[in-house]
Kinemage of the C-alpha trace (Angstrom):
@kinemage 1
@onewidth
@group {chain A} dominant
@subgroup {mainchain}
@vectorlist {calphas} color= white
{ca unk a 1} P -0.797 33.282 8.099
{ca unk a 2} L 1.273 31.417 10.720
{ca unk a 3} L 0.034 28.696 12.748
{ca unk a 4} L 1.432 26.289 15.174
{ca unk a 5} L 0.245 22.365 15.174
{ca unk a 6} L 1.707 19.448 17.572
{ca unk a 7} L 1.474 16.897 14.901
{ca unk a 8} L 1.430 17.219 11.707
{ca unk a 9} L 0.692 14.457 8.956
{ca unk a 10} L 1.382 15.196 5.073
{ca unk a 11} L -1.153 13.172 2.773
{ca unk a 12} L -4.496 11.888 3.350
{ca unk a 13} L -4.089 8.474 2.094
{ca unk a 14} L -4.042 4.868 3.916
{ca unk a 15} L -1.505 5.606 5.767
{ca unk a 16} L -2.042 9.374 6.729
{ca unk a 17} L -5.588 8.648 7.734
{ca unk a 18} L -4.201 5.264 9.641
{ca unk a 19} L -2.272 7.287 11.437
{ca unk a 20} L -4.338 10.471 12.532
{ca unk a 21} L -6.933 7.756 13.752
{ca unk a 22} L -4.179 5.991 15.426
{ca unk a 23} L -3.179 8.936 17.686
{ca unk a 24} L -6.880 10.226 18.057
{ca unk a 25} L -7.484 6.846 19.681
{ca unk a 26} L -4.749 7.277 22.084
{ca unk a 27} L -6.146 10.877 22.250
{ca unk a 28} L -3.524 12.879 20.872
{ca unk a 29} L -4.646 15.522 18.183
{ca unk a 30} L -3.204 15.808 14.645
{ca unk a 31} L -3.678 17.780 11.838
{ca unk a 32} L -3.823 16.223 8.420
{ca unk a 33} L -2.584 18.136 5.045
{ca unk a 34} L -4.204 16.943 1.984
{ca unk a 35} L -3.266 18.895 -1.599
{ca unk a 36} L -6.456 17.753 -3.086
{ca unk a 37} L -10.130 19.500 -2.620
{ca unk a 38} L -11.187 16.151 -1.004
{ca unk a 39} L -10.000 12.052 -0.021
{ca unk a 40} L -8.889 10.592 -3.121
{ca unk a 41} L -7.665 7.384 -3.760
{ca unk a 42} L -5.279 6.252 -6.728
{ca unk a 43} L -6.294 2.966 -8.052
{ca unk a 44} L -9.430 1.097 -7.114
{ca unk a 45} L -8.897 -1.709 -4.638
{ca unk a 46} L -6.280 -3.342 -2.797
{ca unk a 47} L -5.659 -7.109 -1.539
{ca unk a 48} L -5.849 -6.741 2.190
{ca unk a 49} L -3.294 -9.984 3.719
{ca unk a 50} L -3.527 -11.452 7.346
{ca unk a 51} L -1.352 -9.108 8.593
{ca unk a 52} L -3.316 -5.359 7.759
{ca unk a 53} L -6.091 -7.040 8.844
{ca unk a 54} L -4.722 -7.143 12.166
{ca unk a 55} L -3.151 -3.205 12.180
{ca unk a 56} L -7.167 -2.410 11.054
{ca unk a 57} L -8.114 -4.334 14.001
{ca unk a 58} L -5.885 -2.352 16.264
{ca unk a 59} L -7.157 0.468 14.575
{ca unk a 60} L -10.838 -0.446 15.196
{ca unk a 61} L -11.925 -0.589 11.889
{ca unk a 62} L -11.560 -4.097 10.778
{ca unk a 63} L -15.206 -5.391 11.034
{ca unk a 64} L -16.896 -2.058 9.664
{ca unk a 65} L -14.695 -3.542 6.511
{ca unk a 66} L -15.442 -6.941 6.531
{ca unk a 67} L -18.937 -6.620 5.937
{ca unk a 68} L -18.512 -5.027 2.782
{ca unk a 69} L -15.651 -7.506 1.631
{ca unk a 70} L -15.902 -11.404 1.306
{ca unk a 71} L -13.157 -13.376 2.414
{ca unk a 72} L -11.199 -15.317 0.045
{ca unk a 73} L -11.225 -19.031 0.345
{ca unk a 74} L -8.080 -20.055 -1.820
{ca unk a 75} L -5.458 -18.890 -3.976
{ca unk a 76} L -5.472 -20.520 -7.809
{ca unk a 77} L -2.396 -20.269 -10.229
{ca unk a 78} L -3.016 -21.039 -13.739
{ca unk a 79} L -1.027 -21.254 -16.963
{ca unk a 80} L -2.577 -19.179 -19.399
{ca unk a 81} L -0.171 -21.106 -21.962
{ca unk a 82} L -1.255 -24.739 -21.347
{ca unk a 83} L -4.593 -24.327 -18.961
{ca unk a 84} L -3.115 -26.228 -16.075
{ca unk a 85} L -3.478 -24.843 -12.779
{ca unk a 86} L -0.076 -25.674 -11.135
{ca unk a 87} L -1.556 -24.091 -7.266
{ca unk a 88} L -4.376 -24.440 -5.976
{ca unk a 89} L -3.764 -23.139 -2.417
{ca unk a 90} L -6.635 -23.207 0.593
{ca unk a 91} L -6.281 -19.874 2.692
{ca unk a 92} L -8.915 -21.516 5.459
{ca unk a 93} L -9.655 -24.363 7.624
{ca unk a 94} L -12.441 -24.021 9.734
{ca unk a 95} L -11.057 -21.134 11.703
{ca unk a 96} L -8.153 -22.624 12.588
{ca unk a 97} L -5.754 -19.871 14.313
{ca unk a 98} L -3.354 -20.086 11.214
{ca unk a 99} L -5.462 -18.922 8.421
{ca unk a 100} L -5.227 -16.495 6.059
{ca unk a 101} L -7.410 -13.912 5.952
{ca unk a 102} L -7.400 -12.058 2.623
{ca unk a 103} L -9.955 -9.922 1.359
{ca unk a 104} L -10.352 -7.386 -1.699
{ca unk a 105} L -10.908 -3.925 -0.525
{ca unk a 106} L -12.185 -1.117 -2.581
{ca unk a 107} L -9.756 1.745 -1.564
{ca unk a 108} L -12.208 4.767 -1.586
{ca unk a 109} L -14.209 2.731 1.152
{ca unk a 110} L -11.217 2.140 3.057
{ca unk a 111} L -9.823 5.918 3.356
{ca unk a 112} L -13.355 7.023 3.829
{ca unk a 113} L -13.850 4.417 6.813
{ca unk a 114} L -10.660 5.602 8.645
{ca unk a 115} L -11.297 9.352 7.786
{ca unk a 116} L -15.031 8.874 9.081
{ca unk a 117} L -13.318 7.766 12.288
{ca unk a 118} L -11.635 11.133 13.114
{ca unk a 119} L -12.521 14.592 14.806
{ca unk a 120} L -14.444 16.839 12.337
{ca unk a 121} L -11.765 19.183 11.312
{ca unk a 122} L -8.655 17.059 11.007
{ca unk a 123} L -8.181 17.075 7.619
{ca unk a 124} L -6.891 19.936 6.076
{ca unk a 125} L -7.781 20.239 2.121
{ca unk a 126} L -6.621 22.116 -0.470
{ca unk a 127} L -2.736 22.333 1.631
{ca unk a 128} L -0.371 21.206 -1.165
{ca unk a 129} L 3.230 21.413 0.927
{ca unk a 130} L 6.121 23.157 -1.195
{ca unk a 131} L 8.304 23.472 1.026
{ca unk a 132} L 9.870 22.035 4.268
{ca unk a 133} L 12.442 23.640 7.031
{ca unk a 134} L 13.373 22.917 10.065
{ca unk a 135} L 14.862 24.742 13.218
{ca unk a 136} L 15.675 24.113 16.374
{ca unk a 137} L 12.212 23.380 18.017
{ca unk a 138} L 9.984 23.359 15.015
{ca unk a 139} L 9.657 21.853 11.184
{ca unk a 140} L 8.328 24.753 8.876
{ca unk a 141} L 5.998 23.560 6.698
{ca unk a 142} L 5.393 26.280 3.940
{ca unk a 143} L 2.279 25.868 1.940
{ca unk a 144} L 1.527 26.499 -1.641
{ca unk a 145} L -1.809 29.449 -0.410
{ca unk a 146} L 1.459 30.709 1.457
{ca unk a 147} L 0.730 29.702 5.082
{ca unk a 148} L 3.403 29.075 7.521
{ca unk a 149} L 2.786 25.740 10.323
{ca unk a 150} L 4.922 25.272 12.957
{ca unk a 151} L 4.809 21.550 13.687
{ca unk a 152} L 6.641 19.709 16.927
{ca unk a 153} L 6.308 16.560 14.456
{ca unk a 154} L 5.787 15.923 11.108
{ca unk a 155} L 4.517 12.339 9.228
{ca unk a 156} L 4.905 12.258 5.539
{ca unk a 157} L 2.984 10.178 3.909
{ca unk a 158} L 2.594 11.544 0.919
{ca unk a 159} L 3.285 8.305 -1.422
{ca unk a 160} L 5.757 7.757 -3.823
{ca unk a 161} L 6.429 11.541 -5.212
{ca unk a 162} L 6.655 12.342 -1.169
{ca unk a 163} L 7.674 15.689 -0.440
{ca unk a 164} L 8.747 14.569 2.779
{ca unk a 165} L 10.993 12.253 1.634
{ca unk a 166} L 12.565 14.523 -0.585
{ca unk a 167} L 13.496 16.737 2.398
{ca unk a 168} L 14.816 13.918 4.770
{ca unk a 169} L 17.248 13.017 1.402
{ca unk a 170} L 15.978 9.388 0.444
{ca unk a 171} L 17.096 8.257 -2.754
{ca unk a 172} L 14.868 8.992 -5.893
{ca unk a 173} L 12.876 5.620 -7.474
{ca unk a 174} L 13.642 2.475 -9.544
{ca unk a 175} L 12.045 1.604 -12.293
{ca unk a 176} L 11.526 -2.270 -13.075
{ca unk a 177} L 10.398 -1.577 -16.964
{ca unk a 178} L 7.116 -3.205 -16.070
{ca unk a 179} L 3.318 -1.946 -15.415
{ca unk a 180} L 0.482 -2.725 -13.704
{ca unk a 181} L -2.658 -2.189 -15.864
{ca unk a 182} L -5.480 -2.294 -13.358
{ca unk a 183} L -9.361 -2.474 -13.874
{ca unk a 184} L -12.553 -2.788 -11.830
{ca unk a 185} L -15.768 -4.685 -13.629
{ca unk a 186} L -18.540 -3.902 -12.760
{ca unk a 187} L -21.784 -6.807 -12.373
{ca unk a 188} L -25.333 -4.930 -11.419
{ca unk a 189} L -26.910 -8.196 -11.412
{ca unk a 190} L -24.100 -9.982 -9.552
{ca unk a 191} L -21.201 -11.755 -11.120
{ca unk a 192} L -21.148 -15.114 -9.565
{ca unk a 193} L -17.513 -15.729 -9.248
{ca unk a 194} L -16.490 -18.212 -6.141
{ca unk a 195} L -14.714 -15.987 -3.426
{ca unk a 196} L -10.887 -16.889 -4.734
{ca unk a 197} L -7.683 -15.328 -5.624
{ca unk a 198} L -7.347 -16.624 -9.282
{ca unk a 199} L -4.167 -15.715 -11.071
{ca unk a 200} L -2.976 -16.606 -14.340
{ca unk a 201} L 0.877 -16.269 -15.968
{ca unk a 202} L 2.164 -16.915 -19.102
{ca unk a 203} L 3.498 -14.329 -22.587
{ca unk a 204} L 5.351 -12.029 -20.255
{ca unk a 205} L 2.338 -11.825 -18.377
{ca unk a 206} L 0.536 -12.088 -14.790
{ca unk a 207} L -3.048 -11.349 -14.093
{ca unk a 208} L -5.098 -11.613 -11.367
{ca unk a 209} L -8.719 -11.705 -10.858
{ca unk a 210} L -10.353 -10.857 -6.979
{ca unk a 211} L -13.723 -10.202 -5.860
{ca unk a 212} L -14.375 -7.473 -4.092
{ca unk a 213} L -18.110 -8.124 -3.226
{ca unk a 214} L -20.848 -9.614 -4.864
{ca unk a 215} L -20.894 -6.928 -7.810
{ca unk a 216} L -17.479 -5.889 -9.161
{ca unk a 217} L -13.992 -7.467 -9.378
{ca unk a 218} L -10.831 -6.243 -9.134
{ca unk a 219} L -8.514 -7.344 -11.752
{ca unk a 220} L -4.620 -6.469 -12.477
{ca unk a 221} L -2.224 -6.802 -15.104
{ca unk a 222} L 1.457 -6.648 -14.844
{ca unk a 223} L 3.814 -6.983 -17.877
{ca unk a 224} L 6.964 -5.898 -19.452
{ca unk a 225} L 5.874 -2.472 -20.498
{ca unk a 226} L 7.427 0.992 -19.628
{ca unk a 227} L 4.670 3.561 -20.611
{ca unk a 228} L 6.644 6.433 -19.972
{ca unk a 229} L 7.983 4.971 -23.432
{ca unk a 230} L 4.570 5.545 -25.347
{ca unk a 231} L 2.417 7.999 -22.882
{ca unk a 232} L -0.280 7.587 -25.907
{ca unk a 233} L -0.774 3.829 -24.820
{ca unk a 234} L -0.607 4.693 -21.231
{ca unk a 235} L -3.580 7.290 -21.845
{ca unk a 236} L -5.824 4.892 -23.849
{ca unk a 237} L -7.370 2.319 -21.941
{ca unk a 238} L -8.719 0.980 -25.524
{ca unk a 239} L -5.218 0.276 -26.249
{ca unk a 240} L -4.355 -0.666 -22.465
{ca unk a 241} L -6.931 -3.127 -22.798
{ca unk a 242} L -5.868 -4.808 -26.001
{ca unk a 243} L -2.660 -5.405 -24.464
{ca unk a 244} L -3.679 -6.885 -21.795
{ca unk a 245} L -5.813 -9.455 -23.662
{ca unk a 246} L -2.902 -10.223 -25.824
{ca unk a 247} L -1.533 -11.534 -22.763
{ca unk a 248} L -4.692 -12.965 -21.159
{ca unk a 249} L -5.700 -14.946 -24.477
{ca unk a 250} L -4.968 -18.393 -22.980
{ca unk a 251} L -7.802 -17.953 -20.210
{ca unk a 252} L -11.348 -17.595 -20.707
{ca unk a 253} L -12.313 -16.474 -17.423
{ca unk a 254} L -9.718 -13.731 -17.551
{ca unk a 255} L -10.462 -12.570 -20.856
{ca unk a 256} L -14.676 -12.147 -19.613
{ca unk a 257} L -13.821 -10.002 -16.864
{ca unk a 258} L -11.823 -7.837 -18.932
{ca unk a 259} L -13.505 -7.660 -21.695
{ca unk a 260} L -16.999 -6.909 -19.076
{ca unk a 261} L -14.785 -3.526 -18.039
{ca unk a 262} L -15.723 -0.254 -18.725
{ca unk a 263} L -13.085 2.003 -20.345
{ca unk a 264} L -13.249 4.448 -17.663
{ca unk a 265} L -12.291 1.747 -14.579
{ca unk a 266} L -8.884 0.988 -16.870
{ca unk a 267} L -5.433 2.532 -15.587
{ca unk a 268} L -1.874 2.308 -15.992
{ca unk a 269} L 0.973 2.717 -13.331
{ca unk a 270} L 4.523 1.400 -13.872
{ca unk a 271} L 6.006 -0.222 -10.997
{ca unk a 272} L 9.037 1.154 -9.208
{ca unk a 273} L 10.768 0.488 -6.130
{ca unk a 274} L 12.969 2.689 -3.869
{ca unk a 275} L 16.364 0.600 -3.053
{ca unk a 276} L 15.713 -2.077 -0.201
{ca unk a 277} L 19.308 -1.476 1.120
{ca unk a 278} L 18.080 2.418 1.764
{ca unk a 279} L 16.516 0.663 4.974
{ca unk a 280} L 19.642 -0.539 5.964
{ca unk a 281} L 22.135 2.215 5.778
{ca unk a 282} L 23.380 5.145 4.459
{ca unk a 283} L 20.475 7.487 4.855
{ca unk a 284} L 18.756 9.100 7.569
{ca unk a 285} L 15.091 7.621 7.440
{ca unk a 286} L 14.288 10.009 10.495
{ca unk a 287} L 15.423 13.046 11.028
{ca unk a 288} L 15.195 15.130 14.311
{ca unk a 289} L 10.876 15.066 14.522
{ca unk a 290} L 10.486 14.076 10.745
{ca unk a 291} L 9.987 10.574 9.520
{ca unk a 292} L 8.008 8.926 6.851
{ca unk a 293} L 5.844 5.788 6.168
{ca unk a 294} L 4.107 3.759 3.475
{ca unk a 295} L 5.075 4.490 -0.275
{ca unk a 296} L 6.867 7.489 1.154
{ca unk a 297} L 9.350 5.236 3.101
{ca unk a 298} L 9.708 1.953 1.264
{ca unk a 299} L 7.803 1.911 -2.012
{ca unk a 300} L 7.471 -1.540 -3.615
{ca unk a 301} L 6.367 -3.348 -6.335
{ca unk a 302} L 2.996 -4.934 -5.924
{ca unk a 303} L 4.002 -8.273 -6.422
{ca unk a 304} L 3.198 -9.733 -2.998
{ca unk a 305} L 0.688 -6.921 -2.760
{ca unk a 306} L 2.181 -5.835 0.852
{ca unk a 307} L 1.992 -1.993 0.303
{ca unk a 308} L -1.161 -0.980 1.399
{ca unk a 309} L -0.809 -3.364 3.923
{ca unk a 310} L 2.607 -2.290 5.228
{ca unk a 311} L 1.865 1.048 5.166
{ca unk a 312} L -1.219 0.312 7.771
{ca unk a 313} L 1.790 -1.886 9.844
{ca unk a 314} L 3.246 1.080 9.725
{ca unk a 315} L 1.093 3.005 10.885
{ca unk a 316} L 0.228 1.360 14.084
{ca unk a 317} L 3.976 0.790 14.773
{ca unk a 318} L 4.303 4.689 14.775
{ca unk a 319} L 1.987 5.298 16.862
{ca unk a 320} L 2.646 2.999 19.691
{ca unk a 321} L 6.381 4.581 19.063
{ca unk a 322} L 4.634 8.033 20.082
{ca unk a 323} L 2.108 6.910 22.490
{ca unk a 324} L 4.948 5.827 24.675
{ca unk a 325} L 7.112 9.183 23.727
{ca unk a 326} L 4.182 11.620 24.824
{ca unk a 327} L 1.477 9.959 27.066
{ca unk a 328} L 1.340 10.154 30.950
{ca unk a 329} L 4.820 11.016 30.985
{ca unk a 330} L 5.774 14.397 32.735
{ca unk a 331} L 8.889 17.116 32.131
{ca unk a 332} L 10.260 20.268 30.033
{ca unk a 333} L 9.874 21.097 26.468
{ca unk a 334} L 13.336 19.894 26.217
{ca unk a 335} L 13.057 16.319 27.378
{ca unk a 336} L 9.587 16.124 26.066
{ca unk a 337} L 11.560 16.719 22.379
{ca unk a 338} L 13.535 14.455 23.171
{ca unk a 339} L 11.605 12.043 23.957
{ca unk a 340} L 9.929 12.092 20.583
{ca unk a 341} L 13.063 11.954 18.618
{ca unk a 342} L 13.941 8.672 20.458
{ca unk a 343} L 10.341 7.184 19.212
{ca unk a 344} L 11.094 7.817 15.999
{ca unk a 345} L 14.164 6.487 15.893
{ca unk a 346} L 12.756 3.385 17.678
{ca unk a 347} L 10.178 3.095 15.271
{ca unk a 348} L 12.498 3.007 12.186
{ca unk a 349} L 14.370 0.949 14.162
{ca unk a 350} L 11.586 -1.504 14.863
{ca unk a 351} L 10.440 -1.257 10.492
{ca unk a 352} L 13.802 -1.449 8.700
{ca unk a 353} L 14.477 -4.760 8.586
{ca unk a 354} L 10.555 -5.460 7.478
{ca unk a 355} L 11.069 -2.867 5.032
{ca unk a 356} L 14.099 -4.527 3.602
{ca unk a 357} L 12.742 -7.781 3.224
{ca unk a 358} L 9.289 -6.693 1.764
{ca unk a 359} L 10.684 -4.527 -0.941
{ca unk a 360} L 13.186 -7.324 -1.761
{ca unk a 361} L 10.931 -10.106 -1.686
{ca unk a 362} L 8.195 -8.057 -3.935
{ca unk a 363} L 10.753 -7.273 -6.763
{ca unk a 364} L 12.350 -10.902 -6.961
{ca unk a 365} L 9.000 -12.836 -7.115
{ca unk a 366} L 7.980 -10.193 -9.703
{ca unk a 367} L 11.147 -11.054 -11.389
{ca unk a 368} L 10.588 -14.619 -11.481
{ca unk a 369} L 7.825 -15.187 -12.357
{ca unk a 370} L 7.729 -13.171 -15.521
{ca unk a 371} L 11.258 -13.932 -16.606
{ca unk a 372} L 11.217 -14.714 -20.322
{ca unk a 373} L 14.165 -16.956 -20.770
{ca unk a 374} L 13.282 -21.013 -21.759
{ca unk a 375} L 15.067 -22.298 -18.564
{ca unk a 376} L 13.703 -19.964 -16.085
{ca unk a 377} L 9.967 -20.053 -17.742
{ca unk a 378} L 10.387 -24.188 -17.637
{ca unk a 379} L 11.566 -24.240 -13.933
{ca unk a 380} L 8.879 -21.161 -12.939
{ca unk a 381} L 5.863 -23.517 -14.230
{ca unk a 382} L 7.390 -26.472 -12.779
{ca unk a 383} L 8.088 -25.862 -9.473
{ca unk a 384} L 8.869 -22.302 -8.104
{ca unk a 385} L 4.785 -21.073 -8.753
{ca unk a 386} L 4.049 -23.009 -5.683
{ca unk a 387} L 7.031 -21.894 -4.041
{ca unk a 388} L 6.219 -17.973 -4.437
{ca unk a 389} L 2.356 -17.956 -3.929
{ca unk a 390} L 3.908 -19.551 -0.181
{ca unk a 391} L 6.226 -17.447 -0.047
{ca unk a 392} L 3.796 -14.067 -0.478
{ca unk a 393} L 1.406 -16.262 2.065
{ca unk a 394} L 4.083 -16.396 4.384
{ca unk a 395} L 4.833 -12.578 4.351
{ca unk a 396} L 1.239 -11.962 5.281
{ca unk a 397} L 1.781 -13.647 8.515
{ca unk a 398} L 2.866 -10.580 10.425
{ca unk a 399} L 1.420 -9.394 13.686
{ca unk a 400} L 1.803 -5.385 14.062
{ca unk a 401} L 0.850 -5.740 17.240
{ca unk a 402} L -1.797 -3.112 19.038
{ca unk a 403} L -2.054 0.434 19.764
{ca unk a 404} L -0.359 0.695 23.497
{ca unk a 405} L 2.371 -2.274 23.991
């Protein structure tokens, strides 16, 4: 079966589903290709920064999210080593115009908002995407139930193992020789925690603790630990678990919320990067009516936990980029083409430099501040915590801007 699409998006994540709603409020159709039988999404929440908060706005989905999410009042870094808390950093002041809005967002309730947002019909299931050509007028997307699309553009946004990606020859992934261990506990009663970012460093580890509303936390682990080294461990959250108490053992408060997890809401993901100076030159990071966004562009570690919100940047960026390529504007099917190639182009051209400095600034303050050496470890809990929780602050502060410039 052969059909022919305008726009086509690979991946029915953040930013796939971002995006699709993105052009459907400028009225432009898409189609969205999803591998899986329905949404699914890896992990189980996300810090949401000042600056997604703003592309959700532009999106018009930011205040169908906040009611479900409490905003966080203030950031806390702890030793788990001596107890001290060496930040304690306020994120509001009585609505000034420079605070920080953070929040904890379950990521099912996210993709589900956006998707609820689009035409009935856009998303695709069950299209897994093997294979990707492209000719003269169209990209060929070949699917794995062996249909044919012909799409005038094509999004990927199919995360970190992006087919896309692939195609448009960006360099394969780094791999730090850390995890994330990740967990959501669960409170039918309520769990009573203040609404604050609390994390806690110390034994090669960091940990953070977030409500998410008034009934689970989020909590995350990352530490020097490659589980592609022992894929038993990485399979066992029993074991996952006990390592990350091991780490923890210095702070009550973490240790409860841990221990108060179920097995099943433990997982394990280590943390690679793709090559900030990728953004820069050297590769092609569009490609005639092909581009990519979000972990399929610039994956990052989550250190400064910017990728979910950089991929919704992204996003709106995008489609602005098109908007202005394909609305209200007359001429042929040759200038038209044109047209779009030159808003892709402008919106890599717009991203790179973001996309530099994010992926850089997530894997040196995940660097520092679980360095193991005595002089680093001294100088980290001396002065440079307070340095990096301003610096990840400071990236948050990042306007995307709206819809239609």
């Amino acid at each position: 079966m052969e059909v022919s699409e305008d726009l086509v998006i690979v991946g029915a994540g953040i930013g796939g589903v971002a995006t699709a709603l993105g052009l459907h409020r400028l009225g432009l159709r898409s189609l969205v290709l999803e591998s899986a039988d329905s949404l699914r999404a890896s992990g189980f929440a996300l810090t949401q920064w000042s600056n997604a908060w703003k592309a959700m706005d532009a999106l018009g989905v930011g205040g169908l999210l906040r009611q479900h999410h409490p905003q966080l009042r203030r950031l806390t870094v702890t030793s788990n080593v001596t107890g001290e808390t060496v930040t304690d950093l306020t994120f509001t002041r009585s609505g000034e115009s420079n605070d920080v809005e953070v929040r904890c967002v379950s990521r099912q309730m996210l993709v589900e908002t956006l998707s609820k947002q689009l035409p009935q019909g856009t998303i695709r299931f069950g299209s897994k995407v093997v294979s990707i050509e492209q000719d003269r007028k169209s990209c060929l997307i070949h699917l794995a139930d062996g249909t044919l699309i012909r799409a005038k553009v094509l999004i990927g946004c199919d995360g970190v193992n992006s087919v896309v990606a692939k195609w448009l020859g960006l360099p394969g992934l780094v791999s730090t020789g850390r995890s994330s261990i990740r967990g959501l506990a669960h409170y039918p009663e309520g769990h009573g925690f203040e609404p604050r970012f609390a994390q806690f460093f110390g034994n090669g580890a960091r940990f953070g603790i977030l409500p998410c509303d008034e009934r689970t936390i989020y909590w995350f682990c990352t530490l020097l630990f490659n589980p592609q080294d022992d894929a038993t461990t990485k399979d066992d959250p029993l074991k996952l678990r006990e390592i990350v108490l091991s780490g923890i053992e210095g702070a009550p408060e973490a240790v409860s919320v841990v221990e108060h997890t179920d097995l099943n809401s433990i997982m394990c993901s280590p943390l690679r990067y793709r090559s900030p100076w990728t953004m820069l030159w050297g590769h092609e990071l569009c490609k005639g009516k092909v581009t990519v966004i979000g972990d399929a562009m610039h994956p990052m570690t989550p250190d400064i936990g910017q990728g979910g919100c950089s991929a919704l940047e992204d996003a709106v960026v995008l489609v602005r980029c098109l908007g202005e390529a394909l609305l209200g504007i007359t001429g042929s099917e040759e200038q038209r083409d044109q047209r779009v190639k030159e808003g892709l182009e402008k919106y890599v051209k717009q991203r790179r430099g973001r996309w530099f400095r994010l992926i850089l600034t997530a894997y040196w303050v995940g660097r520092l501040q679980q360095s193991g050496g005595t002089a680093i470890s001294f100088l980290r809990n001396r002065f440079m915590v307070g340095m990096l929780s301003w610096v990840t602050v400071q990236t948050s502060m990042f306007d995307c801007g709206k819809l239609q410039g």
